[in-house]
C-alpha positions, -999 to +999 in steps of 0.1 A: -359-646-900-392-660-901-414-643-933-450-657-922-474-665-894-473-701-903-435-704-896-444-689-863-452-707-827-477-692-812-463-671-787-439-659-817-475-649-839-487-635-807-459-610-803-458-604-842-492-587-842-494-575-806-458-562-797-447-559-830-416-539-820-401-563-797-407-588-822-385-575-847-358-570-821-361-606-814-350-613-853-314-603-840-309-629-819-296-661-823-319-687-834-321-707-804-331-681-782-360-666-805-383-689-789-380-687-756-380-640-760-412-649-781-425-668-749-411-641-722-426-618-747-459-634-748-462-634-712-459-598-708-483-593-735-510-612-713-500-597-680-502-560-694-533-561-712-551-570-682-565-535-681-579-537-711-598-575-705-614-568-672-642-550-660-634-542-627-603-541-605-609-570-586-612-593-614-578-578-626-562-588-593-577-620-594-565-626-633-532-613-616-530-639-593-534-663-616-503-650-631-488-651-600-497-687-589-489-699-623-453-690-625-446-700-589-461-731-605-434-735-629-404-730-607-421-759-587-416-781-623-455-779-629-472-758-656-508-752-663-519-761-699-514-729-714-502-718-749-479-693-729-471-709-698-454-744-715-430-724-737-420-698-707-415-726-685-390-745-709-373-711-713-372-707-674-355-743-669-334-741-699-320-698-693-324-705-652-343-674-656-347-651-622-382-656-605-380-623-591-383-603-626-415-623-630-433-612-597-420-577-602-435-573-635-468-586-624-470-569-591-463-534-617-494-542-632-515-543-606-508-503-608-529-500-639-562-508-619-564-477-598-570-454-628-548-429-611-523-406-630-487-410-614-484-383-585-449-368-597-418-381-621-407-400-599-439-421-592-440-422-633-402-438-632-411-458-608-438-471-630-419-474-663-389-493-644-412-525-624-431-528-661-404-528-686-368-531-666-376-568-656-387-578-689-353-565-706-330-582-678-349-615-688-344-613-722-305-608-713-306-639-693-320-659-727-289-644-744-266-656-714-259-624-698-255-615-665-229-589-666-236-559-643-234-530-670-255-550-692-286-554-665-279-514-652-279-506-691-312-527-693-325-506-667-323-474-682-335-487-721-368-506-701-373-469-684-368-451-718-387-475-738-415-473-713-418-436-712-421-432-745-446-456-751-467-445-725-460-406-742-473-424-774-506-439-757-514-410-740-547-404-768-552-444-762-554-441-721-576-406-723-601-424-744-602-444-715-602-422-686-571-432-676-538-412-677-499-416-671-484-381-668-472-370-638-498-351-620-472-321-606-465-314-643-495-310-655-507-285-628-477-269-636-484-266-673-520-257-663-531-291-678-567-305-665-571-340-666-608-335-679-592-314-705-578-351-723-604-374-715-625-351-735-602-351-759-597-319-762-556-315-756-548-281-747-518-265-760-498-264-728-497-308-732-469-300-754-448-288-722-458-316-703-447-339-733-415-325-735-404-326-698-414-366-701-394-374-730-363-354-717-363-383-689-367-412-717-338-391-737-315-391-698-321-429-695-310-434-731-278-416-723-277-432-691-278-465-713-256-454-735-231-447-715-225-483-700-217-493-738-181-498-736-186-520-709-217-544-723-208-575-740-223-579-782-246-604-774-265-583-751-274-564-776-306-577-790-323-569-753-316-537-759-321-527-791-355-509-781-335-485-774-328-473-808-364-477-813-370-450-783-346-432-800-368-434-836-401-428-816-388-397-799-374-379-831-409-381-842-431-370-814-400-339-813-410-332-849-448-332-845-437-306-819-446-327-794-482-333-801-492-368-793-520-368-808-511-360-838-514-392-864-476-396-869-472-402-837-490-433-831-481-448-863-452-477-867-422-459-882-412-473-919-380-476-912-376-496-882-363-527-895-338-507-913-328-487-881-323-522-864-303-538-887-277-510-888-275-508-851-273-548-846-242-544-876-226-514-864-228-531-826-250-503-807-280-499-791 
């Protein structure tokens, strides 16, 4: 396992300090696939914070695009001098990675320009499964795997892991105006939208919390489930999973307050969680 920056490509220092998580899951893999995850990795870092680096939608579908036109670009066998784009097109020829997980994860993220909470759970799953799903089947390509239970387990840990991040940036996205909880479920809990972008949670958010992790928690069984059937070395793709399961026991325990501290704060013991899951072979 790498121990410093400098032993690091770029795209690996890149997901280090900016996907930290994911990185560490990474660390189980065999060393000759490390760099091409860092690059897939990498990739999604700069596609999903495209929110965050525009100022208005239309540059966000035009940086979009460029994503768009640049991995079409690669599957031609060109590439665009980019400290992304050279690694992830080495990993595409090499892993024969699908094209269509690209597009979809891009095309996800043109969701996040509209400002608009998700209309109803489903609209939400919808959400969680183009942004994260794709990026877990990928990283199962890397490790060679293309085994049916392995992809529908990745489904279910990219929905899960998803959810619960987005349950963990909900103070993140109100400080921004922008929310991703179900709209039907917070009228039903008698939750205003207002009432978070002034940051002022009322206590009814807890209810709304709650019903959204109980879909992460379904997915995770869902996941779960398929184990029997999912080759070892599919393992590191979906070891987020018992990550989702870490980040869930806490938000349960701050009684499902996410915006209390704990909540947003890297867990201590994640590396240790992930090395007994990689030994013991579960996920």
């Amino acid at each position: 396992m790498a121990n410093s920056d400098a032993a690091l490509s770029y795209c690996g220092q890149e997901v280090r300090k900016y996907d930290n998580d994911r990185f560490l899951t990474c660390l189980f893999a065999p060393a000759d696939r490390r760099e091409a995850l860092f690059a897939l990795h990498a990739f999604n870092l700069e596609i999903a914070k495209t929110r965050e680096v525009v100022s208005e939608p239309v540059l966000g579908q035009i940086r979009l695009q460029w994503w768009h036109d640049s991995i079409g670009e690669l599957y031609d066998g060109a590439s665009r001098r980019h400290e992304v784009l050279l690694p992830l097109g080495e990993a595409i020829r090499r892993f024969d990675l699908t094209r269509g997980h690209f597009e979809t994860l891009i095309d996800g993220r043109e969701t996040d320009l509209m400002d608009e909470a998700p209309a109803d759970k489903t609209c939400l799953t919808s959400y969680a499964e183009v942004t994260s799903a794709p990026l877990a089947r990928l990283a199962l390509e890397i490790l060679g795997v293309r085994d049916p239970a392995a992809h529908t387990a990745a489904r279910h840990v990219g929905i899960a892991w998803a959810l619960t991040g987005l349950l963990r940036a909900v103070p993140f996205h109100a400080r921004g105006h922008r929310l991703y909880l179900p709209k039907d479920v917070l009228g039903k809990h008698g939750v205003s939208e207002q009432s978070l972008f002034d940051l002022k949670p009322p206590e009814q958010l807890k209810a709304v919390v709650a019903e959204v992790a109980a879909m992460a928690r379904t997915h995770l069984e869902e996941a779960r489930a398929l184990r029997p059937r999912v080759p070892r070395a599919a393992h590191p793709a979906l070891l987020t999973a018992s990550l989702t399961d870490t980040y869930l026991k806490v938000i349960a325990k701050a009684g499902n307050d996410v915006f209390a501290p704990r909540v947003q704060m890297p867990n201590p013991f994640r590396q240790a969680v992930l090395a007994w899951r990689a030994m013991t072979g579960r996920y």
